[in-house]
C-alpha positions in Angstrom: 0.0 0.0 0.0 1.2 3.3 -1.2 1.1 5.5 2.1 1.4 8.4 -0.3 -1.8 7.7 -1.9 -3.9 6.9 1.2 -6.1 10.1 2.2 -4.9 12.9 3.9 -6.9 12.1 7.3 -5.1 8.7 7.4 -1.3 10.1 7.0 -2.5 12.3 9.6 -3.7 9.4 12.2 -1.0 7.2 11.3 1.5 10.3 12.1 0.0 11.3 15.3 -0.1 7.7 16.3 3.5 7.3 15.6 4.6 10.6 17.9 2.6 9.2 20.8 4.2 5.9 20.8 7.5 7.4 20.4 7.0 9.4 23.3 5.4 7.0 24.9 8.8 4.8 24.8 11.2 7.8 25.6 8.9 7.7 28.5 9.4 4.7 29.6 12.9 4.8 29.0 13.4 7.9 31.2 14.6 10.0 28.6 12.0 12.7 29.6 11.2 13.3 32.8 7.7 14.3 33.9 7.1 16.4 37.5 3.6 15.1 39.1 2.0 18.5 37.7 2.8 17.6 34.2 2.1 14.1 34.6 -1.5 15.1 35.7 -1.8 17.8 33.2 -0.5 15.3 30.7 -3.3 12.5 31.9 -6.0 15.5 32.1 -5.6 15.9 28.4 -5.1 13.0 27.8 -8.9 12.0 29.4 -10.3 15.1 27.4 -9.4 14.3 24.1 -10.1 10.4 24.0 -13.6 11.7 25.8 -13.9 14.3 23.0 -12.7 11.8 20.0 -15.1 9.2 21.4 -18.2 11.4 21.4 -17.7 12.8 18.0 -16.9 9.1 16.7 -20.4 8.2 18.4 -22.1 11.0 16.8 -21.1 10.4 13.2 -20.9 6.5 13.7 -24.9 7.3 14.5 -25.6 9.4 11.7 -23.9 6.8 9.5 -25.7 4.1 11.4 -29.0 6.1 10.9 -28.7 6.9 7.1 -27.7 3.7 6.2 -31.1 2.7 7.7 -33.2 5.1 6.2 -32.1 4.4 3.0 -32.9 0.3 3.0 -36.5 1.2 4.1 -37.0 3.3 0.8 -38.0 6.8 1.3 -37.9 8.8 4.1 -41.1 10.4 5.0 -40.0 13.9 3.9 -39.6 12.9 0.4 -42.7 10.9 0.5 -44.1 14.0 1.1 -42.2 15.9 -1.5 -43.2 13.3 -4.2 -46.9 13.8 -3.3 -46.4 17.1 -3.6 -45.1 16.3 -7.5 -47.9 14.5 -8.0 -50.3 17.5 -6.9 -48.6 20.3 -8.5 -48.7 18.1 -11.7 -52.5 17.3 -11.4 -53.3 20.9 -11.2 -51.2 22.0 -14.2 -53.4 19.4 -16.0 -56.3 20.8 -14.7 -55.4 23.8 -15.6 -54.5 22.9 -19.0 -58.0 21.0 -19.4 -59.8 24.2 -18.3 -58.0 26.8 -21.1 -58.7 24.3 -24.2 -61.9 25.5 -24.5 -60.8 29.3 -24.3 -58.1 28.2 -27.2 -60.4 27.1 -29.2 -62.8 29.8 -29.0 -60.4 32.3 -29.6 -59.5 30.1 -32.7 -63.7 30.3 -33.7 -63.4 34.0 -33.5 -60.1 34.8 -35.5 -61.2 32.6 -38.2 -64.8 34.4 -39.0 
């Protein structure tokens, strides 16, 4: 797989994945040292964005979730209502039509005498 070709949202993931486990073994192999205050800043963020990530991955995982749905059942109750709507305005256009034939022709009676 071509890393170059994969979207720019994956090179992105894959490259913030990579800096936290590379910190994550300097870590561990004392190469940076943490105070308790950054250690508890560091685990405060930490919480916050995996909280953040996780509801923003539930939201869109639900809107996925709820389209894909909607769109087995056929049509969702707004277009239902849009297509009857089509079907009105197009009745009425006929009935409109219907009603000026006879004024056509008329005026057709008229031009000829």
């Amino acid at each position: 797989m071509n890393l170059l070709r994969a979207p720019l949202s994956f090179q992105f993931t894959i490259a913030a994945v990579s800096a936290l486990l590379l910190y994550l073994v300097l870590f561990q192999l004392n190469v940076i040292d943490f105070s308790v205050g950054e250690l508890l800043a560091f685990y405060t963020f930490s919480v916050f964005t995996v909280t953040l990530f996780a509801v923003l991955g539930g939201v869109l995982l639900g809107m996925f979730i709820a389209t894909r749905a909607l769109s087995s059942q056929g049509f969702t109750p707004f277009e239902v209502s849009m297509l009857k709507l089509r079907d009105d305005v197009r009745n009425l256009r006929e009935e409109v039509r219907q009603l000026r034939a006879p004024e056509e022709g008329e005026s057709e009676e008229e031009s000829s005498e």
